[in-house]
LUMMAR-448941 format. One record per residue (C-alpha): residue number from 1; residue in one letter; x, y, z. Coordinates in Angstrom, 2 decimals. Layout:
% LUMMAR-448941
{NUM, a, {X, Y, Z}}
...
This chain:
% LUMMAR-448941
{1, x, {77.10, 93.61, 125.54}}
{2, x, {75.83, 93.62, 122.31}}
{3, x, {73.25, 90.79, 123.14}}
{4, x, {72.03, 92.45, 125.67}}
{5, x, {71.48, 95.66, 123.22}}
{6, x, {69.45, 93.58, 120.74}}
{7, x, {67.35, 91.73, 123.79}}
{8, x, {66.73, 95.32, 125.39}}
{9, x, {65.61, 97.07, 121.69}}
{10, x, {63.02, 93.83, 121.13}}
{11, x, {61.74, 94.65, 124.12}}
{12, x, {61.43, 98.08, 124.27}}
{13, x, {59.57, 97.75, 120.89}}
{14, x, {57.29, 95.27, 122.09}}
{15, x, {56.28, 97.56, 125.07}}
{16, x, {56.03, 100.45, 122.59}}
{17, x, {53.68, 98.31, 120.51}}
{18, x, {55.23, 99.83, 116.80}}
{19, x, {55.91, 98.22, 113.96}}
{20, x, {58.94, 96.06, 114.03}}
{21, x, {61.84, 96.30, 111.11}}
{22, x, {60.26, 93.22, 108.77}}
{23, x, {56.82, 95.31, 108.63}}
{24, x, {59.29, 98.59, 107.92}}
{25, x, {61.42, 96.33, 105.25}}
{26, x, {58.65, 94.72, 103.66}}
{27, x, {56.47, 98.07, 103.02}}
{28, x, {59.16, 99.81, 101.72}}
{29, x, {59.87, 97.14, 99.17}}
{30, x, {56.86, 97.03, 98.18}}
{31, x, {56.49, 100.94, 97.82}}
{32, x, {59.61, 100.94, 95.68}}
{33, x, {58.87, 98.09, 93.36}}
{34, x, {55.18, 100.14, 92.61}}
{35, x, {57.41, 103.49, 91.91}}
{36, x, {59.49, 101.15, 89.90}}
{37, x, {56.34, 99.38, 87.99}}
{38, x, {54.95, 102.77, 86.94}}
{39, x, {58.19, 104.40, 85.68}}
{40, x, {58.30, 101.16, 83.84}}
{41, x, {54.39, 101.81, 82.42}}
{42, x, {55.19, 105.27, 81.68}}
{43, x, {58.58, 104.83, 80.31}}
{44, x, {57.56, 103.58, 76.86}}
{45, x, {60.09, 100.24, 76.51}}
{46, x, {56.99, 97.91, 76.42}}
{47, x, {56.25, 99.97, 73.23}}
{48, x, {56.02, 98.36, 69.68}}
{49, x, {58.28, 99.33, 67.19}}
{50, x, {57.18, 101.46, 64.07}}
{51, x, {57.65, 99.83, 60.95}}
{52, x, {60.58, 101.48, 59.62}}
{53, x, {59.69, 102.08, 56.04}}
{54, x, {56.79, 103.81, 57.34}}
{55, x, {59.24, 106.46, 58.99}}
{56, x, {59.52, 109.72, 57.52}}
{57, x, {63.32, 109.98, 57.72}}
{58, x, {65.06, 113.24, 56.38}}
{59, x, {68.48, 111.54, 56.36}}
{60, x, {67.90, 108.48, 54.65}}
């Protein structure tokens, strides 16, 4: 039954001519990882270090 659900949903998305689930998967992946690349930019871990004698520490 089930085999005959998969063979029926190819084919009714083949006659619908949309994009199939790997198109879906792959875009989305790659829409994430750019959202995840710019919070990355904009987070400021790639930052360097102050020198920490430079610091203007009140509690030290």
């Amino acid at each position: 039954m089930t085999d005959q659900l998969l063979i029926l949903a190819e084919s009714g998305a083949a006659a619908s001519e949309g994009l199939s689930a790997p198109v879906i998967g792959i875009g989305t992946f790659l829409i994430l990882m750019a959202l995840l690349g710019l919070t990355w930019l904009t987070g400021g871990a790639q930052q360097r270090k102050r020198d920490t004698t430079s610091r203007m520490d009140p509690d030290r």
